[in-house]
C-alpha positions as CSV (number, residue, x, y, z in Angstrom):
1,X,-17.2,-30.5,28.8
2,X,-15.4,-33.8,27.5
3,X,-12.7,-34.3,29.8
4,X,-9.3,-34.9,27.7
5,X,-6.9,-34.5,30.6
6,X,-5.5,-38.6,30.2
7,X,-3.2,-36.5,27.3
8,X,-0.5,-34.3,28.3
9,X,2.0,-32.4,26.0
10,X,5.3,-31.1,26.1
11,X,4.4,-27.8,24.6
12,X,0.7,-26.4,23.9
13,X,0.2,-23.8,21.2
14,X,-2.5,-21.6,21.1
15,X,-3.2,-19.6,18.0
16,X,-3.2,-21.5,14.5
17,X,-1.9,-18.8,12.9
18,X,1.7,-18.4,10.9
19,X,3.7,-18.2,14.3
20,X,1.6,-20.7,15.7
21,X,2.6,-23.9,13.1
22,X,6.3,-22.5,13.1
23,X,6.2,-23.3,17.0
24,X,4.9,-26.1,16.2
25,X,7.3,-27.1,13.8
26,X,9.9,-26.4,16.4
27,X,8.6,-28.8,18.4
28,X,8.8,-31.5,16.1
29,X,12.6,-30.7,15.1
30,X,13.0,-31.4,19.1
31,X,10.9,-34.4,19.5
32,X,8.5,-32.7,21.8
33,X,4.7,-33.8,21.6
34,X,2.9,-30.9,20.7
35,X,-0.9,-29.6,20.3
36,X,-2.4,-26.6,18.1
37,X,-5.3,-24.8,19.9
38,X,-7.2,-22.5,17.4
39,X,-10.6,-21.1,17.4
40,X,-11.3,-20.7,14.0
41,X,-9.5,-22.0,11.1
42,X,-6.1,-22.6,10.1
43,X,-4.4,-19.4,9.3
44,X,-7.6,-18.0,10.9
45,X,-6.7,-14.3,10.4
46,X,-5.2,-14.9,6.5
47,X,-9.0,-16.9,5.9
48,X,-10.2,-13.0,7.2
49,X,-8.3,-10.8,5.1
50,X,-9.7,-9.3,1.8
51,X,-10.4,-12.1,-0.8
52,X,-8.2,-11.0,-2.9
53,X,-5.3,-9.3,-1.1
54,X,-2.0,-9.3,-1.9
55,X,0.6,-9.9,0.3
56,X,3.7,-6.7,0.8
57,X,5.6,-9.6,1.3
58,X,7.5,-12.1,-1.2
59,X,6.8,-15.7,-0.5
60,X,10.0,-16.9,0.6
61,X,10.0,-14.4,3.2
62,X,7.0,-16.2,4.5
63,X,8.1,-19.8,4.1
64,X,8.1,-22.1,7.2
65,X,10.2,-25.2,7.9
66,X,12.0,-25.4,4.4
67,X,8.6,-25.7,2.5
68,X,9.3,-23.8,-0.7
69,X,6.0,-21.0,-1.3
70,X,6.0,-20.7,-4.9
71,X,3.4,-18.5,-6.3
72,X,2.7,-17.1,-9.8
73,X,3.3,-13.1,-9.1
74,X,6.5,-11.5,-7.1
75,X,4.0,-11.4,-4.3
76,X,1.4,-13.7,-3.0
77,X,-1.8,-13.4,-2.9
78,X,-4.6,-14.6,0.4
79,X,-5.2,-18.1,-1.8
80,X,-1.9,-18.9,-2.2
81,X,-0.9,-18.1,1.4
82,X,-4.3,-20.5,2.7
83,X,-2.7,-23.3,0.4
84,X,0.6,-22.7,1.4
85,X,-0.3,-23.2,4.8
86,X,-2.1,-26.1,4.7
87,X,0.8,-27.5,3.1
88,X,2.8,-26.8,5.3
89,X,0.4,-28.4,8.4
90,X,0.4,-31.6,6.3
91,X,4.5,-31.7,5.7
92,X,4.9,-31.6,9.4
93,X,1.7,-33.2,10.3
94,X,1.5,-30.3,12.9
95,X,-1.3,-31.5,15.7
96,X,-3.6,-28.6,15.2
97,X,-7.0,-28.9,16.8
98,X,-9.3,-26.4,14.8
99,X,-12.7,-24.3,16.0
100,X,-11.8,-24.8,19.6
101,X,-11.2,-21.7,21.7
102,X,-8.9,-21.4,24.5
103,X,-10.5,-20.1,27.6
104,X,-8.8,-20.3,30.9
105,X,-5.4,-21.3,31.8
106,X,-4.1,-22.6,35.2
107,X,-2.0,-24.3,37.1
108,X,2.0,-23.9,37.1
109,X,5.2,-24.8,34.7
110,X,5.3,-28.9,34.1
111,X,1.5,-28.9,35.4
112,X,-0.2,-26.4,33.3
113,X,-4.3,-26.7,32.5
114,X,-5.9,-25.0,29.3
115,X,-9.4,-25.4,29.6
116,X,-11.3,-24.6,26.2
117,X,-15.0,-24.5,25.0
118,X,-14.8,-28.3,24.1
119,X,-12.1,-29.5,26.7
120,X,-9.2,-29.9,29.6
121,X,-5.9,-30.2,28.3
122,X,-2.3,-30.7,30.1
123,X,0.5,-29.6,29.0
124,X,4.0,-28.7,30.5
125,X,4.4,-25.4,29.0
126,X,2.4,-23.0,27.0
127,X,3.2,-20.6,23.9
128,X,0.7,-17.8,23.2
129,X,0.8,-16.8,19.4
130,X,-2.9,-15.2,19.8
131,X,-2.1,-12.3,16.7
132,X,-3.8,-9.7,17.0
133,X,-6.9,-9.7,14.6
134,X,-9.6,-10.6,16.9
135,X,-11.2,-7.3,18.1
136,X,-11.2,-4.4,16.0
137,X,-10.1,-1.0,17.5
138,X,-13.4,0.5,18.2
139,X,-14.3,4.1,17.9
140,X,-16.2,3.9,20.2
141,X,-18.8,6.9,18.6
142,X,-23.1,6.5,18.4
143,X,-24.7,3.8,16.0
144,X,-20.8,1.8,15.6
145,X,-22.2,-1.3,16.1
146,X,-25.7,-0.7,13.8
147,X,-25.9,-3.9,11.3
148,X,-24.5,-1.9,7.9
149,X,-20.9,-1.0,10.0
150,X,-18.2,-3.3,9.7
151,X,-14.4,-3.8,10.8
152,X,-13.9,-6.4,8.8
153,X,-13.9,-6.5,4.7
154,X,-13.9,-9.4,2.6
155,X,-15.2,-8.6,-0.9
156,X,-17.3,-5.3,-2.7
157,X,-19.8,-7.3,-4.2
158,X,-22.4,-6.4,-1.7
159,X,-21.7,-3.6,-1.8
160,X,-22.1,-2.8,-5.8
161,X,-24.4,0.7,-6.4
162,X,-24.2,1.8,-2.0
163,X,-23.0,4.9,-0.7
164,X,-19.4,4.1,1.1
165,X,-18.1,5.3,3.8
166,X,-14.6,3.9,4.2
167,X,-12.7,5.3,7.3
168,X,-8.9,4.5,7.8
169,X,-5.9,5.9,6.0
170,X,-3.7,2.3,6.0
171,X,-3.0,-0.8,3.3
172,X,-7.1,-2.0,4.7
173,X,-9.0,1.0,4.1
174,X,-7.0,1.6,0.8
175,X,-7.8,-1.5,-1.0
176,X,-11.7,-1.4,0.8
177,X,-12.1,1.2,-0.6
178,X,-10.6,0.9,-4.1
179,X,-12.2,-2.5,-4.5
180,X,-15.8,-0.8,-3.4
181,X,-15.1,1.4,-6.4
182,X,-14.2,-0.8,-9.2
183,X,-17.2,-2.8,-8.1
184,X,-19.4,-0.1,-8.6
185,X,-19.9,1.5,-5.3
186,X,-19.4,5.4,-4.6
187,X,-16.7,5.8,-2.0
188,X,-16.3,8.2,0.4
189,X,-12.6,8.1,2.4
190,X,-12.4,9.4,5.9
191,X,-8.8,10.0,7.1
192,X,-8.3,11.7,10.6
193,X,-4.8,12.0,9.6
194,X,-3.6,15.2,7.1
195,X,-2.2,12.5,4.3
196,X,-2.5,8.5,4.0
197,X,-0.1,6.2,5.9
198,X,3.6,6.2,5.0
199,X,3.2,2.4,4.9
200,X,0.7,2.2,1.8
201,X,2.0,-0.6,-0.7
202,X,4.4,1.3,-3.6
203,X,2.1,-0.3,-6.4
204,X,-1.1,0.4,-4.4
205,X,-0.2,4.0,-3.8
206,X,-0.3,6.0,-6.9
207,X,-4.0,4.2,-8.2
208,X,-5.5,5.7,-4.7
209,X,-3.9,9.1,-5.2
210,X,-5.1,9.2,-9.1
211,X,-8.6,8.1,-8.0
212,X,-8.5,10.8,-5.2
213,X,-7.2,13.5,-7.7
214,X,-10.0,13.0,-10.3
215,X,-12.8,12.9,-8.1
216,X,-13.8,9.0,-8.1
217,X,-13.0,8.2,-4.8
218,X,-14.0,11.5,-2.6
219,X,-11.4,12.0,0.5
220,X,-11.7,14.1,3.8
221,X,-8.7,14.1,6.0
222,X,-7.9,15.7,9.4
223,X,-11.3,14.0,9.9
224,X,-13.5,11.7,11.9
225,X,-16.5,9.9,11.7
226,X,-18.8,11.4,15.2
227,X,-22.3,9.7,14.7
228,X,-23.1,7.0,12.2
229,X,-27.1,6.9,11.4
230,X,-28.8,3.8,9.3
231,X,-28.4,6.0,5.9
232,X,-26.1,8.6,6.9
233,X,-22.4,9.7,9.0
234,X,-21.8,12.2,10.3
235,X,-18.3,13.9,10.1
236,X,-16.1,16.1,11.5
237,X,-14.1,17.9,8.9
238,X,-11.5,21.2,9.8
239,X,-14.0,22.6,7.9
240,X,-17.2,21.8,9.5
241,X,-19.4,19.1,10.8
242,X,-21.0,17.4,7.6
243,X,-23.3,14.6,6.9
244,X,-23.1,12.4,4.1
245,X,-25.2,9.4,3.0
246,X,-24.1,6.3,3.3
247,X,-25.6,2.9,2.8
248,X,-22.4,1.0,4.3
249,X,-19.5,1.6,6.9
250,X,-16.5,-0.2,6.5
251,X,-14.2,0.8,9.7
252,X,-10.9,-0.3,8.6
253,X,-9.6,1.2,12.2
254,X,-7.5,-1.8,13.2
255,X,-7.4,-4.6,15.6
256,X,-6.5,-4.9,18.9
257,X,-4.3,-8.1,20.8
258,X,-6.6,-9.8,23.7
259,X,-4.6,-8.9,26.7
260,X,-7.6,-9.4,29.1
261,X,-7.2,-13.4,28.3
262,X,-3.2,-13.1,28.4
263,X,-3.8,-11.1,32.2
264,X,-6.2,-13.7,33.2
265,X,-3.4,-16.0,32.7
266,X,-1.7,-14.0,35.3
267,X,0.7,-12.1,32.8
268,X,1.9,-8.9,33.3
269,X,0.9,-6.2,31.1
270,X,3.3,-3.3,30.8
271,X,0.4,-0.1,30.6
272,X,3.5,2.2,30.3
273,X,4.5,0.0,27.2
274,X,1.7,-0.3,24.2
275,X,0.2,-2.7,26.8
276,X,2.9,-5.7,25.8
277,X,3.4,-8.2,27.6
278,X,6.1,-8.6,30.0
279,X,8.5,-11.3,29.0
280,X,12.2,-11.9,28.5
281,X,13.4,-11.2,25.5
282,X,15.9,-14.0,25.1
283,X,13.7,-16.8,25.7
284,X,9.9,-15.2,24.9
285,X,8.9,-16.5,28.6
286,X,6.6,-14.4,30.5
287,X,6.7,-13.8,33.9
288,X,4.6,-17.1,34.5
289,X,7.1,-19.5,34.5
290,X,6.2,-22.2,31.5
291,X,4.3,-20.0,29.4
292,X,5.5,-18.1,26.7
293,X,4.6,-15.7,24.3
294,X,5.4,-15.2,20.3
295,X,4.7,-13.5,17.1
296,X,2.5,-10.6,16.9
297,X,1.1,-10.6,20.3
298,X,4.2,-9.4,22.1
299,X,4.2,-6.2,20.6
300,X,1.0,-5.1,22.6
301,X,-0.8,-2.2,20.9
302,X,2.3,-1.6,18.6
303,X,0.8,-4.4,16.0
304,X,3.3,-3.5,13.3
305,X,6.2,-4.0,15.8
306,X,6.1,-8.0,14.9
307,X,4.9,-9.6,11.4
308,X,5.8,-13.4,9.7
309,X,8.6,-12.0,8.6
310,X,10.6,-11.2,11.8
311,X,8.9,-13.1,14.5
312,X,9.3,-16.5,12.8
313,X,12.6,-17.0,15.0
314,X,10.9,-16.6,18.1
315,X,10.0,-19.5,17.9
316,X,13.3,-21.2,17.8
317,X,13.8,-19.1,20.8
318,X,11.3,-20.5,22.7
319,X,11.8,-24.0,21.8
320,X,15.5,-23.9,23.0
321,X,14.2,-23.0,26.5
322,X,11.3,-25.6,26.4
323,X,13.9,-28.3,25.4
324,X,16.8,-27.0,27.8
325,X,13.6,-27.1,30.6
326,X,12.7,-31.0,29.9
């Protein structure tokens, strides 16, 4: 491990994401030394989503620090936002650190160790912005974690000519699965709801209801995927239990926020309460005096509760308290 510990910062960010650089930005505005710890890269989760999503979102209602986000359409699309971000790391010259994953945290408020997979840092205090895109919400059902299932989607080219199996009613699944079918690939969409999430985008809406109507994209709802073989699933309908080919599985069940590393930080996670995190709601700390938490992650389970949007001002919030602490 190289030892880095001759550094020490006011304020220590884990999670590159959104959240992340707008604490960081924070910092800056107080003259606070700062440091970005994120294991993959900038924007990490954004880099993950569909290649060519586009955002619910208009831009300015995702711009950070005064950096205008211009982009060609009334709503951004996954390139723009990775651009946008990056310019706004360079306009601040944020201190991000990227590909280096936080580990273990220790010691107490003013003398606080994060060791990572490269390093020892110091810092003062802490801010978790962690997201919550790392693991997927399993199913937790036979042959989930065979090669040809995955619970993440970036593009339908490989899967041009396969039998689909798509499972998920929300934005994800939606646009998996009409991508998969303008690219060639027959689509089958399993719902374990009795209609598709309220939240579908407006303009995404009435093309996966049309395609469902005419037959091109085959739905089952009320249903669930029980047993997923190397050419074929197995599902659940009201009806019956039914098996369908399939050449590729895209789970588009969800993610989950990492609470075990937030409890091995000696957190407190609130079972009774989507499994957030306990902290106070006027200053983001948690009950580990020094560290704080923002964005996504304090919503626990409830992963809608926070976006960009309305989490931005956290962390003004927490920088107020960091400051007012030095």
């Amino acid at each position: 491990m190289k030892n880095i510990t001759e550094d020490k910062y006011d304020v220590l960010i884990i999670g590159g994401g959104p959240i992340g650089l707008s604490c960081g930005i924070e910092a800056v505005k107080k003259g606070l030394s700062h440091i970005i710890l994120e294991k993959g890269s900038l924007v990490n989760s954004i880099y993950n989503f569909p290649a060519y999503m586009t955002f619910f979102s208009t831009s300015e209602r995702l711009e950070l620090g005064d950096i205008p986000f211009i982009s060609h359409g009334s709503k951004p699309t996954r390139i723009e936002a990775l651009e946008y971000f990056r310019r706004v790391k360079q306009g601040w010259n944020l201190n991000v650190h990227t590909n280096e994953k936080a580990l273990k945290i220790s010691g107490k408020r003013g003398s606080l160790k994060v060791y990572t997979d490269i390093g020892l840092y110091r810092a003062a205090n802490i801010i978790l912005a962690t997201g919550f895109y790392d693991l997927p919400n399993l199913m937790n059902i036979p042959g989930e974690h065979l090669p040809h299932v995955h619970h993440y989607f970036k593009d339908a080219h490989p899967f041009i000519d396969n039998n689909v199996t798509v499972i998920g009613g929300g934005n994800s699944a939606v646009d998996a699965a009409l991508e998969c079918f303008r690219k060639g690939a027959k689509v089958t969409l399993i719902v374990k709801k009795p209609e598709l999430d309220k939240g579908i985008k407006y303009w995404v809406r009435p093309d996966i209801e049309n395609r469902i109507a005419d037959g091109s994209i085959k739905a089952f709802f009320n249903s669930t995927v029980t047993n997923i073989r190397e050419n074929s699933v197995e599902v659940q309908t009201p009806e019956s239990l039914i098996n369908l080919d399939c050449d590729a599985v895209l789970a588009m069940t969800g993610f989950l926020p990492d609470t075990a590393f937030l409890s091995s930080a000696g957190i407190i996670i609130d079972d009774n309460n989507d499994k957030k995190p306990v902290y106070n709601a006027d200053t983001f700390e948690t009950n580990i005096p020094g560290i704080f938490v923002a964005g996504t992650v304090c919503g626990g389970l409830n992963t809608s509760e926070w976006y960009i949007e309305n989490s931005r001002f956290h962390a003004e919030k927490v920088m107020v308290c960091i400051a007012g602490n030095k």
